[in-house]
KOLDO-884776 format. One record per residue (C-alpha): residue number from 1; chain; x negated, y, z. Coordinates in steps of 0.001 Angstrom, whole numbers, plus 524288, in hexadecimal, padded with zeros to 5 digits. Layout:
N
- resi,chain,x,y,z
- NUM,A,X,Y,Z
...
//
This chain:
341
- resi,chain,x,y,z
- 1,A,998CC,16908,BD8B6
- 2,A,98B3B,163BE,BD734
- 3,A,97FE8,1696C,BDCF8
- 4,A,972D0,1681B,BD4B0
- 5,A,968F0,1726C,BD5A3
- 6,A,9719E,17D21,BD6E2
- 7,A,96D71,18BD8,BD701
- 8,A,97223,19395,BE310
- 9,A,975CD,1A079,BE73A
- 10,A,96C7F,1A943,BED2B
- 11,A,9751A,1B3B4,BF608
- 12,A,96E23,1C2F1,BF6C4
- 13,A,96FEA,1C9BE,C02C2
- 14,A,96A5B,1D7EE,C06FE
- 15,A,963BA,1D723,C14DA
- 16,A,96EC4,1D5BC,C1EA4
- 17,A,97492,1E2EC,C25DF
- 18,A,96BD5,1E412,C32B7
- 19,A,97482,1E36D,C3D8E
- 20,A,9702F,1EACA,C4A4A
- 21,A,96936,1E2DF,C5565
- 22,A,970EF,1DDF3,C606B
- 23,A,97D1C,1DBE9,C5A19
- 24,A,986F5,1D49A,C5F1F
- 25,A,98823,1C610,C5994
- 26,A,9949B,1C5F3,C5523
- 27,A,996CE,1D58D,C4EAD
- 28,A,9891B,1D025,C48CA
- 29,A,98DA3,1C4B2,C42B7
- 30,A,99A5E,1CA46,C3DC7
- 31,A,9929E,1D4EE,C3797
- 32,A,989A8,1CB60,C3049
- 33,A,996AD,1C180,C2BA4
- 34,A,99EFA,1CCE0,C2673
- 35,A,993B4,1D540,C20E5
- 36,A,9958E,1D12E,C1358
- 37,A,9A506,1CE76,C13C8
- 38,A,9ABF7,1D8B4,C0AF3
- 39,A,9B7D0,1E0D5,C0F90
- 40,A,9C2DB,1DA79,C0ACC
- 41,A,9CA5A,1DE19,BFF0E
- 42,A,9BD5A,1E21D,BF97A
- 43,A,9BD68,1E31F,BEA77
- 44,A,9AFEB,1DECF,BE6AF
- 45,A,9ABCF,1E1A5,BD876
- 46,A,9A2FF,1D99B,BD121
- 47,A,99BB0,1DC04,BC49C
- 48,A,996E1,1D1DB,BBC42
- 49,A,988B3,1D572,BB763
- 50,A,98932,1CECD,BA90B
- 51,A,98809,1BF2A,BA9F6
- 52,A,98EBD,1B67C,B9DEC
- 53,A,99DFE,1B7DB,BA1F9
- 54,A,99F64,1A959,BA525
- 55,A,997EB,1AC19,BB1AD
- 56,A,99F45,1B9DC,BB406
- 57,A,9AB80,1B231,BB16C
- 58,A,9A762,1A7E7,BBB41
- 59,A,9A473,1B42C,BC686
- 60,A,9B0DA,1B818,BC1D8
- 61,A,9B65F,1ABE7,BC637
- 62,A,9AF9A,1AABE,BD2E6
- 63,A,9B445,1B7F5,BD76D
- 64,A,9C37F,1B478,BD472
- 65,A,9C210,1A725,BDBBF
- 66,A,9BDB2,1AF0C,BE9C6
- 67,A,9C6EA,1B727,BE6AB
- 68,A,9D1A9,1AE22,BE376
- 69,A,9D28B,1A95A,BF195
- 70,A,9D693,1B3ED,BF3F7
- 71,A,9CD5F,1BBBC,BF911
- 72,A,9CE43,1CC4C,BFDF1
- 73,A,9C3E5,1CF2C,BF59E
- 74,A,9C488,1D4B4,BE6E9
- 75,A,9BAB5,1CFE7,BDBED
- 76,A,9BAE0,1D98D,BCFC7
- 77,A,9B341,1DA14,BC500
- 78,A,9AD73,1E8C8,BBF5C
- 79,A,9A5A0,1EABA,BB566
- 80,A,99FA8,1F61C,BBC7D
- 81,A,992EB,1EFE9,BC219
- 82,A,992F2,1FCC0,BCCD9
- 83,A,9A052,1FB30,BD15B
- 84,A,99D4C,1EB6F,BD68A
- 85,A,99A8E,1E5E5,BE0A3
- 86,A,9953E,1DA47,BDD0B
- 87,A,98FCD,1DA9C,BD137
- 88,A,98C36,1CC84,BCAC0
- 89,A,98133,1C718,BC1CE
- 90,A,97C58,1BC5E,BBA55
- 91,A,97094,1B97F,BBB26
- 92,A,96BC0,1ACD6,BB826
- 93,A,95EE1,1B03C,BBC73
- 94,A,96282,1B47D,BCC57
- 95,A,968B8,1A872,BD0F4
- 96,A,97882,1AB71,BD683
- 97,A,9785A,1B3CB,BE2C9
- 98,A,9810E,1BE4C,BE8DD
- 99,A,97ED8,1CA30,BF442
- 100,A,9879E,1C72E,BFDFD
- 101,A,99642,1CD28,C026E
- 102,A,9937C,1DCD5,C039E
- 103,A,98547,1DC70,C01DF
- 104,A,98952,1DC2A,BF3CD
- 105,A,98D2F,1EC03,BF70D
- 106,A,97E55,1F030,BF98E
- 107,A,97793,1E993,BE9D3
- 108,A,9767C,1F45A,BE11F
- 109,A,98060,1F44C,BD7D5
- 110,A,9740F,1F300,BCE46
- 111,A,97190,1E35F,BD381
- 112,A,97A35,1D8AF,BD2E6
- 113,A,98173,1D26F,BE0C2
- 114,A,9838B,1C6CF,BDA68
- 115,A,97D19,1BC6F,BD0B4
- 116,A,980AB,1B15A,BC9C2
- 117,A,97423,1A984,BC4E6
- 118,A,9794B,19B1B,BBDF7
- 119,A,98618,19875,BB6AA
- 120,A,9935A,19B51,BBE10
- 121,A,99D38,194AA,BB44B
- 122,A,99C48,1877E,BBB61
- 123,A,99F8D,18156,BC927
- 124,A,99489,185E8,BCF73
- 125,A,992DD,191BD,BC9A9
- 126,A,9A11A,194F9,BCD83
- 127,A,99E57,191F4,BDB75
- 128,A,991B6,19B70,BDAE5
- 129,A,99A7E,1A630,BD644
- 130,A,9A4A5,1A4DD,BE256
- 131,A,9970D,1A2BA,BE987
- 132,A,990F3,1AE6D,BE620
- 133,A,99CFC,1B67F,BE7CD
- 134,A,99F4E,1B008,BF553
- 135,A,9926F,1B5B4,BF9B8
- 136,A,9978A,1C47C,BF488
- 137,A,9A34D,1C11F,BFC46
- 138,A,999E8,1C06C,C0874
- 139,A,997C7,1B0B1,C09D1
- 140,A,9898C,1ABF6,C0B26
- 141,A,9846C,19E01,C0934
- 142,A,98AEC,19392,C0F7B
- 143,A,980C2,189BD,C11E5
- 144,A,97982,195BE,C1B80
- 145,A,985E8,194CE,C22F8
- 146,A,97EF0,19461,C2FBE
- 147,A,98ABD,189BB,C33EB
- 148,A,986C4,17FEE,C2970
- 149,A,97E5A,177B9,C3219
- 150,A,97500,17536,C25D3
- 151,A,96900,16E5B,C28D9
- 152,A,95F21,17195,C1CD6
- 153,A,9550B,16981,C180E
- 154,A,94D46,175DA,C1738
- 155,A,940E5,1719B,C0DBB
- 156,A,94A08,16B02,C0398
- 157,A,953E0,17865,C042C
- 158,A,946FC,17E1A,C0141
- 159,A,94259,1737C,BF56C
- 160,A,94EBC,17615,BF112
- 161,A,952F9,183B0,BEE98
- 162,A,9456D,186D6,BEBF8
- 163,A,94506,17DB4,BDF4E
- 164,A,94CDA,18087,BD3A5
- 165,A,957B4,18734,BD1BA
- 166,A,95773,18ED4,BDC3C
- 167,A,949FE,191D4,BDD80
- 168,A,94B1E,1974D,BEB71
- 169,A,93FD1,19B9B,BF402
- 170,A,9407F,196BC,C00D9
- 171,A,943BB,1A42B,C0778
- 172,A,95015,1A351,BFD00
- 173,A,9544A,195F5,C003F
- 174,A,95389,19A70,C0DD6
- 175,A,95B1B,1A412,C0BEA
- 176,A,965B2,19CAD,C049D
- 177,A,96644,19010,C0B9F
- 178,A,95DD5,18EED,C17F7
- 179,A,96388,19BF7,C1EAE
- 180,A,96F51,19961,C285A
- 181,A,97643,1A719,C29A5
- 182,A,97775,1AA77,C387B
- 183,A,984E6,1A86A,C3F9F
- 184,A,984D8,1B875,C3F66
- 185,A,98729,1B768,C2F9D
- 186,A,991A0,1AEC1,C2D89
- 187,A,99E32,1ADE8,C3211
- 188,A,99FC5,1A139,C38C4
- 189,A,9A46F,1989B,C3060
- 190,A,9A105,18A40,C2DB2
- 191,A,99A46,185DA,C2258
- 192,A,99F07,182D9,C17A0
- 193,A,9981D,17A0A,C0D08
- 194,A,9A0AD,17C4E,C0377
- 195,A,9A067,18B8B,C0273
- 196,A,99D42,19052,BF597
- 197,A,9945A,196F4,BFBEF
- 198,A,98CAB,18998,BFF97
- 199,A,98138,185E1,BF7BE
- 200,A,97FB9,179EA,BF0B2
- 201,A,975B1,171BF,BF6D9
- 202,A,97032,164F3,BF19A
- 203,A,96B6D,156AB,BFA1F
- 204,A,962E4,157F2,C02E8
- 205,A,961AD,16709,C06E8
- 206,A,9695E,166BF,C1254
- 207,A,96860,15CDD,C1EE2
- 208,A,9748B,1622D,C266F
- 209,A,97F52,1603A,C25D5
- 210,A,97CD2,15271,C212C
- 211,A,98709,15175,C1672
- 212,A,97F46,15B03,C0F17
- 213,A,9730D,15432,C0F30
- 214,A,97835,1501E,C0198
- 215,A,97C78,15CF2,BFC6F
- 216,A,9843F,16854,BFEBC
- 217,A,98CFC,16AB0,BF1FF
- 218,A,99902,17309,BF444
- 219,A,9A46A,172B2,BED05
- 220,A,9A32E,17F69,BE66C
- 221,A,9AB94,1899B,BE641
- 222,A,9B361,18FEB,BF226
- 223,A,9B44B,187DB,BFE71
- 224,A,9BF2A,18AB7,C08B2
- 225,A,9B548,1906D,C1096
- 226,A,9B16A,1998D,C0770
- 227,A,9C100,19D5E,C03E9
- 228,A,9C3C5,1A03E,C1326
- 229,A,9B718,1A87D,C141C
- 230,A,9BB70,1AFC4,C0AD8
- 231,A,9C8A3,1B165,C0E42
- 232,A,9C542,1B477,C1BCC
- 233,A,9BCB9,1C06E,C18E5
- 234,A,9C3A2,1C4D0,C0B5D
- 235,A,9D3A1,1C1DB,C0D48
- 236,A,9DC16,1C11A,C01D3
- 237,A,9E73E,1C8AA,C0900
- 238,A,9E4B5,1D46B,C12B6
- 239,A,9EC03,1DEE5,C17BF
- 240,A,9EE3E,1ED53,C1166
- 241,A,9E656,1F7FF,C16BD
- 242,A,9EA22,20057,C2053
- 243,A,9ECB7,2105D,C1F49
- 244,A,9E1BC,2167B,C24A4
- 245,A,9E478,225CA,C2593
- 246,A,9DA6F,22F86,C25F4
- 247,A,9D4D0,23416,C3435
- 248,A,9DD72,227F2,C3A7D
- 249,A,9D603,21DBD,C40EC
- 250,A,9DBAE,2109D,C3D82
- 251,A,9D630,20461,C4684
- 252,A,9D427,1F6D3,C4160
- 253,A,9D0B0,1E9E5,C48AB
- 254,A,9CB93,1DF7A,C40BF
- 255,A,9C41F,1D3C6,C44B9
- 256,A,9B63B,1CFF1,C3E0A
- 257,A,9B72B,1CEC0,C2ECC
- 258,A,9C46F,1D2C3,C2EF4
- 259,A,9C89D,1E129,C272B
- 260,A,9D16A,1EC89,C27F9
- 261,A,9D49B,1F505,C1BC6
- 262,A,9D986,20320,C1BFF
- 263,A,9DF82,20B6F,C1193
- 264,A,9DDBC,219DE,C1067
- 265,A,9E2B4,225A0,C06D5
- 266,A,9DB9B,2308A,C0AC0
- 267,A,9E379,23D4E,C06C8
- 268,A,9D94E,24632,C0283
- 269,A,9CC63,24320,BFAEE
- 270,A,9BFC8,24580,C0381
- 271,A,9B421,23F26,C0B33
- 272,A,9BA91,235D9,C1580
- 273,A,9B41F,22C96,C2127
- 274,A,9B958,21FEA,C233D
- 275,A,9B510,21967,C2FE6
- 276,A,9B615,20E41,C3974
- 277,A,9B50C,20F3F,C47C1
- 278,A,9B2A1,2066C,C52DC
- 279,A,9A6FF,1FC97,C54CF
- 280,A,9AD00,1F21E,C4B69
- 281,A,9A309,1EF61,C3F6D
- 282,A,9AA39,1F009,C30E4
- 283,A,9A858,1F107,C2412
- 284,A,9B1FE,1FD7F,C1DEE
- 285,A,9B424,1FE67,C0F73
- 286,A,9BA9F,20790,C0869
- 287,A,9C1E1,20588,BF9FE
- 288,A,9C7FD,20F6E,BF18A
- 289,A,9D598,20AA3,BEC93
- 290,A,9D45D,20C54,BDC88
- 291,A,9E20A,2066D,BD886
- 292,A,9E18C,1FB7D,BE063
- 293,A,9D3CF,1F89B,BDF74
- 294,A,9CB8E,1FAD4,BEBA1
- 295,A,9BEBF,20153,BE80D
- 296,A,9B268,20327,BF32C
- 297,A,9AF78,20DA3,BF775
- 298,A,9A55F,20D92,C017B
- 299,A,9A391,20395,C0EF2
- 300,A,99D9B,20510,C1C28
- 301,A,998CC,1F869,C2484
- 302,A,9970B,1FC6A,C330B
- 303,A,994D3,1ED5A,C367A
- 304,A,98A00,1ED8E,C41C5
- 305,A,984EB,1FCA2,C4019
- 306,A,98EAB,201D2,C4CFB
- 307,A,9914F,20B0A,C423B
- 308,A,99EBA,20E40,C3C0F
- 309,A,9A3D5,20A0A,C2FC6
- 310,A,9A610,21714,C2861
- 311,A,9A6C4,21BC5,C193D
- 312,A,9A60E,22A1B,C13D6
- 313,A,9ADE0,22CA9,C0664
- 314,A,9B44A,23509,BFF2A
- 315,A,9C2DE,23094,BFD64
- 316,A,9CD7C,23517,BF38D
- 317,A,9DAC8,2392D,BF769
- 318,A,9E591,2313E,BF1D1
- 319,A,9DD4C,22536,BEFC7
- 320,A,9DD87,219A4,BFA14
- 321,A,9D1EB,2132F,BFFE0
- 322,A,9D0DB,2056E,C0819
- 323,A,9C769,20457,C1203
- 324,A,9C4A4,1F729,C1684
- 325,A,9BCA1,1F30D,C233D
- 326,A,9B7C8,1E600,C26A7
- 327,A,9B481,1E277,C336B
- 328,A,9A828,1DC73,C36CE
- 329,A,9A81F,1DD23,C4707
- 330,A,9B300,1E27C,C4EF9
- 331,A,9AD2C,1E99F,C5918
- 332,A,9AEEB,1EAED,C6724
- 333,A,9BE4B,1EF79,C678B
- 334,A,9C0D3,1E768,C59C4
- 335,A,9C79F,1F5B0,C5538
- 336,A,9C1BF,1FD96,C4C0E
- 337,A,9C882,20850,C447A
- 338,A,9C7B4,2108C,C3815
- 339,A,9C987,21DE1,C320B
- 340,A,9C851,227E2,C263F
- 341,A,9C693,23618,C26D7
//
């Protein structure tokens, strides 16, 4: 794929969750990798805000490729703009962009969590669909991999992203390009230049490593990088929930990033608590069971607060609910456990 004054994505992100002074490194920097990782076997909805249906086709596309790998994760379309979670527009006018993993949660259902700014029915524009969607799945840039080793030729970055297409301010292309995420943010692994999450970058931009000096073009599309990420944190196959009974505490040990999933049939219909307990930090999620479909209900992050994971909702008898916790940081004893009442 050639690269010749390409237009790049410009990733929106609320101010990060303040995390209390004093922390411990590591429950700090699993907090900060997993913060915008999705339980698995989340069903995310997406709504298409108008756009000619060639490009809607081609996010269409993009969605059943991550998908396809396969992934634990469920893309469905609604045309019901409040029931989506990401919701998707076209506007040629915005540049492409995308919030990132569950910040998409906390935009108004009024705004847009996504954009698509130039034409997505060709090579490139195919690999800024899986792009953009990569970032909703919870991946950030590639090149701010703070294991890249990339040596910048700062003033030329700046010439360049500055002039046209992009038409950058320096704060942006700082933003973009220049910032290395902290160790605390990512989650260890190398870099990798072919990620479709990798800008393209033309001659002379960067001075290390040296085989770039002439131009960093990935292939486009999916790396193998990018397919075991995403396989790690969303797997294809996991296990059934378990029963959890009302008033019955049920433990679960789970290591960071990994998930435990309970089922529960409540037998009459009125307000009921659902809670963690133990000094492990989780995200819980709960989903109503419509025919097969797992609808959200409501979710609780606890992650660095000392605090709890809890929800507060009126169930129905006869109908069955999944909750779902992720685990961020294990805790002292590594058990944690849950219940209803």
């Amino acid at each position: 794929m050639k690269y010749e004054n390409q237009r790049l994505c410009v990733p929106r992100n609320p101010a990060p969750r303040p995390l209390p002074p004093g922390m411990p490194f590591e429950r700090d920097r699993l907090l900060r990798v997993l913060a915008n990782v999705w339980v698995n076997g989340t069903e995310l909805h997406y709504f298409l805000i108008q756009g000619p249906e060639p490009q809607r086709q081609a996010v269409r596309d993009a969605f059943t490729e991550w998908k396809g790998l396969p992934l634990g994760l469920k893309f469905t379309e609604t045309t019901n703009r409040a029931a989506a979670e990401v919701r998707i527009s076209f506007d040629a006018a915005d540049g492409s962009w995308s919030y990132v993993g569950r910040d998409v949660l906390g935009i108004p259902n009024t705004q847009a969590t996504m954009n698509f700014g130039w034409d997505l029915t060709d090579d490139y524009g195919h690999t800024t669909a899986l792009h953009e969607i990569g970032h909703t799945l919870g991946l950030p840039h590639e090149h701010q991999n703070p294991f890249s080793g990339i040596q910048w030729d700062v003033e030329k970055v700046y010439a360049y992203f500055t002039g046209s297409p992009n038409n950058w301010s320096r704060a942006q292309t700082d933003s973009n390009v220049l910032h290395k995420f902290s160790t605390t943010e990512v989650d260890g692994s190398a870099w990798d230049p072919d990620s479709v999450m990798e800008y393209w970058f033309p001659a002379g931009l960067i001075i290390e490593p040296a085989q770039y000096a002439a131009g960093l073009m990935p292939a486009g599309g999916l790396s193998a990088q990018d397919i075991e990420w995403a396989k790690k944190f969303y797997p294809g196959q996991a296990p059934g929930p378990k029963v959890l009974e009302p008033f019955t505490s049920r433990p679960f040990t789970l290591g960071p990033g990994e998930q435990a999933d309970f089922a529960l049939e409540p037998d009459e219909s009125r307000p009921y608590t659902i809670s963690t307990f133990g000094t492990s930090d989780v995200v819980m999620v709960l989903f109503e069971d419509d025919a097969g479909t797992l609808r959200y209900l409501g979710g609780d992050d606890d992650g660095g607060t000392g605090l709890n994971a809890r929800l507060h909702l009126r169930l129905l008898a006869g109908r069955r609910y999944v909750v779902r916790l992720r685990l961020y940081w294990a805790g002292g004893t590594g058990t944690s456990a849950i219940m209803y009442w």
